[in-house]
N, C-alpha and C positions, 0 to 999 in steps of 0.2 A: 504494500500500500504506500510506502514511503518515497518510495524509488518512482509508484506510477506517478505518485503529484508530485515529486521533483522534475519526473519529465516532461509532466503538462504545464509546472510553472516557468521553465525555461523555455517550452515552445512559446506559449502567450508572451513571454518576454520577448523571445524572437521574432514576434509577429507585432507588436511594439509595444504592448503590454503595456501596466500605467505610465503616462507621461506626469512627471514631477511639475508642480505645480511651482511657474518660474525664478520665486520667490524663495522657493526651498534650498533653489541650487545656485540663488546669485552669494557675491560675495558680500560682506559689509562693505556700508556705506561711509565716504569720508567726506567730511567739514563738520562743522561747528554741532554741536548738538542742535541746536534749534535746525540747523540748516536738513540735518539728519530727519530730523523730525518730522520736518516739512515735506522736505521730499519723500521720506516714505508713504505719507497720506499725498501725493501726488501718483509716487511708483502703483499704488494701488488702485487708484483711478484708470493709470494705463491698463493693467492688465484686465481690468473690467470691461474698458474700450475692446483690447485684443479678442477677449473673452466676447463681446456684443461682438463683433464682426465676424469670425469663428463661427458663431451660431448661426448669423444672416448666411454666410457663404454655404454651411453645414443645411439648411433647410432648403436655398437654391438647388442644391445639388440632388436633393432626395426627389425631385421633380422633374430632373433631366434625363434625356436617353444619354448613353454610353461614352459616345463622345464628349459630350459635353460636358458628365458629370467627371471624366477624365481630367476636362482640362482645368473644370472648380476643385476638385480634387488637388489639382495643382499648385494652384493660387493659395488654398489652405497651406499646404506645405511651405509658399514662401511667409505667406501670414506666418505661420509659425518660426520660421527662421528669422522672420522681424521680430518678433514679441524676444525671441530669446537674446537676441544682439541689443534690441532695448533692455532688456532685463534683467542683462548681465552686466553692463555698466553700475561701476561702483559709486558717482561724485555726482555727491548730493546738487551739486550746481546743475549739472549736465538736469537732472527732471526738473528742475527750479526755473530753467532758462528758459530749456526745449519744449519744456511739458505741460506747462501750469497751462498750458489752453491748450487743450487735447484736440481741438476742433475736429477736422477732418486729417490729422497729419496720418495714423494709420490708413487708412485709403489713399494719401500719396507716396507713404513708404512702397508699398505694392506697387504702383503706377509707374514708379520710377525705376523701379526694378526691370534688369535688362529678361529677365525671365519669365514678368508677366509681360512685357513686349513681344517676346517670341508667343507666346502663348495665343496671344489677341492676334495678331498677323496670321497665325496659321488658325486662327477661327474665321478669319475673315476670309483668309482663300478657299476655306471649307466650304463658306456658305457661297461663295460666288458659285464655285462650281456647282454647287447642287441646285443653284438657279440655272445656269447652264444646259446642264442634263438633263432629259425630257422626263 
């Protein structure tokens, strides 16, 4: 019994099993206390944003055919690699400066990314062609 759920807890890990929640795994924060302070009830706002967009992208996706849910698929994935680049930074400045107005800047993290560029280009030649074809 031991040996089976050691090797069904390494495949679910192998399959990506839980993702640590990005706060767990960043490091401390440096400046001043207050500054610390501040910025952590900033940092945590981020990740609420990441968190909101994650789920918008995650509910698009359960509505798409294949393709498409491929390529939101995708975009989650850089979402995720922004949240974590965000939320690995240590200095309390860096959320204080960059962050205290969350507006839309996660949705241009993504945008500016050369990754969701490929992504959108090869949707768009997807759909011409299927215009195309009879």
């Amino acid at each position: 019994m031991h040996e089976y759920l050691s090797n069904s807890i390494e495949a679910w890990e192998d399959e990506g099993g839980a993702v640590l929640a990005a706060s767990a795994v960043s490091s401390p924060m440096t400046g001043t206390a207050a500054q610390v302070e501040w910025a952590g009830r900033i940092k945590d706002q981020v990740n609420n944003e990441f968190d909101r967009v994650n789920r918008l992208f995650r509910s698009i996706a359960d509505g798409q055919n294949d393709d498409k849910r491929s390529d939101t698929e995708a975009i989650i994935a850089i979402l995720e690699d922004k949240r974590a680049d965000v939320m690995g930074r240590g200095e309390a400045g860096y959320f204080i400066h960059d962050w205290q107005e969350i507006g839309d800047q996660v949705k241009l993290l993504i945008r500016q990314d050369p990754r969701y560029q490929s992504i959108k280009a090869g949707s768009r030649r997807r759909d011409q062609t299927q215009r195309i074809e009879p």
